[in-house]
VONUFI-390069 format. One record per atom (N, C-alpha, C): residue in one letter; x, y, z. Coordinates in steps of 0.1 Angstrom, whole numbers, plus 2048, in hexadecimal, padded with zeros to 3 digits. Example, Ala and Ser with C-alpha at 12.3 -4.5 7.8 and 13.67 -1.06 7.14 Angstrom:
2
a8847C784E a87B7D384E a8847DF84E s8807EA847 s8897F5847 s88180084F 
END
This chain:
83
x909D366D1 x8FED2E6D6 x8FDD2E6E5 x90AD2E6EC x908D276F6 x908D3A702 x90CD416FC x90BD52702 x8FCD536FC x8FAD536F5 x8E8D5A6F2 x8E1D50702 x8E3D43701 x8DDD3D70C x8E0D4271B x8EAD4971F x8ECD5072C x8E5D5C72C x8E6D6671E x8E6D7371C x8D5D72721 x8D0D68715 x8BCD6B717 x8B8D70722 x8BFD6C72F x8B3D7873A x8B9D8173B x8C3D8673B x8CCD95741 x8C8D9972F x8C5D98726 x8BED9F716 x8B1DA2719 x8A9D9A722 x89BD9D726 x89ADA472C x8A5DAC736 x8A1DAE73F x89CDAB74E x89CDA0750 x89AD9A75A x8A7D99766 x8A6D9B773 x8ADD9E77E x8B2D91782 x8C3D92780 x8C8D82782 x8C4D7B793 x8BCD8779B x8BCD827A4 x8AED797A8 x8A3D7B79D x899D7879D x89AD65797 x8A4D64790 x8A5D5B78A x8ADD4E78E x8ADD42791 x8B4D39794 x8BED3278C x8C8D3D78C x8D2D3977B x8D3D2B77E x8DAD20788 x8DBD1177F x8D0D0877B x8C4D1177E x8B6D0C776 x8B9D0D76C x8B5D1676A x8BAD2275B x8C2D1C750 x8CFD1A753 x8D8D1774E x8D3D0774C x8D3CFE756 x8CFCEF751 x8C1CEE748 x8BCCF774A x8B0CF573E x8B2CFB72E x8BDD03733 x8BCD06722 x8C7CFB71A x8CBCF3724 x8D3CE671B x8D3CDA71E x8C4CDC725 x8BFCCE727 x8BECC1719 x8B6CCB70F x8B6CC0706 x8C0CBF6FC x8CBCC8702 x8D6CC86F4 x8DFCBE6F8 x8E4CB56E7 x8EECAE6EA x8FDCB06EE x904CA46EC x914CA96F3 x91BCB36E9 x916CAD6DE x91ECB96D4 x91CCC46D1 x90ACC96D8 x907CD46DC x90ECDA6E8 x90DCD16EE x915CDA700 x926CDE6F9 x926CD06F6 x936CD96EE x939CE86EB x930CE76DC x931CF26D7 x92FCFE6DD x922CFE6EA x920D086EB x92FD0C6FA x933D066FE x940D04707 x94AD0B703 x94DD046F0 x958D0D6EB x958D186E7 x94AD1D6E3 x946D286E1 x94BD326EA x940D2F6F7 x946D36701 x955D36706 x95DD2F703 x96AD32707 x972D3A6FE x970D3C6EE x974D3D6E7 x96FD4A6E6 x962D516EB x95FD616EA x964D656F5 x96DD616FE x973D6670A x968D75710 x962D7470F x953D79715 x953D79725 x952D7E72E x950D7A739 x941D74740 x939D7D734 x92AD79737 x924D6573B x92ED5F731 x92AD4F734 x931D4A740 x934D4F746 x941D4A74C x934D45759 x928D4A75C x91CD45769 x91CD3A75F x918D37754 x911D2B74F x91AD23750 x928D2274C x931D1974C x937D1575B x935D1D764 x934D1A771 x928D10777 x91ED1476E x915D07777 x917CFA76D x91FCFB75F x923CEC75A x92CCE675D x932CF2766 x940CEA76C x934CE077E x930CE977F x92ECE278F x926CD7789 x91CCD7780 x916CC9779 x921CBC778 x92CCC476E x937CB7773 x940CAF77C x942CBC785 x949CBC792 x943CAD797 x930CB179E x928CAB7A3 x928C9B79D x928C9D791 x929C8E788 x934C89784 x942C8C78C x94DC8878C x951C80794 x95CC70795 x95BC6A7A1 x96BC717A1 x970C6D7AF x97BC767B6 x987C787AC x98DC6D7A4 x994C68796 x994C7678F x989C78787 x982C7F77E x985C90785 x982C91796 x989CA0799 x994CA3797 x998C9A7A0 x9A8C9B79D x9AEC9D792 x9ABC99786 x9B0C9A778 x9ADCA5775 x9A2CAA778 x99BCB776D x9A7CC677C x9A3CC0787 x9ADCCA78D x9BFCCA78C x9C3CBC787 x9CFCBC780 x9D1CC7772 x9C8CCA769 x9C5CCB75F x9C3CDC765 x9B8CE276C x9B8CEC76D x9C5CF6773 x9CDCEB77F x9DACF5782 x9E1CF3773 x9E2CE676E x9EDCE875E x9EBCF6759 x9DCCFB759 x9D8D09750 x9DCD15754 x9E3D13763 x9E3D1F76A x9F4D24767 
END
């Protein structure tokens, strides 16, 4: 689900430079719910694909932005744990 959503313009054809991926990306999961974003999250981590890895980059800065300082700190606790 959530690769067909990144893939659709680079399958069209269309020049990633023409396009404003974190538009792009926020519109195609504007109206999906959380258990959509989920799914399409695990998906993409789970096809270890490199192709999602732009999309998941602008969900991360979505949350970054909508995080209070608490909430960094934890997820960057969390990201050195992975390292």
């Amino acid at each position: 689900m959530y690769k067909s959503k990144i893939n659709n313009h680079i399958n069209s054809g269309d020049n990633m430079n023409n396009i404003d991926i974190r538009a792009y990306i926020i519109s195609n999961f504007k109206n999906d719910d959380i258990e959509e974003i989920r799914n399409s999250i695990e998906e993409s981590i789970a096809s270890h694909d490199e192709d999602p890895l732009i999309g998941l980059g602008v969900l991360f800065e979505l949350f970054w932005n909508n995080s209070t300082d608490e909430e960094k700190e934890k997820t960057l606790s969390n990201i050195k744990k992975g390292m």
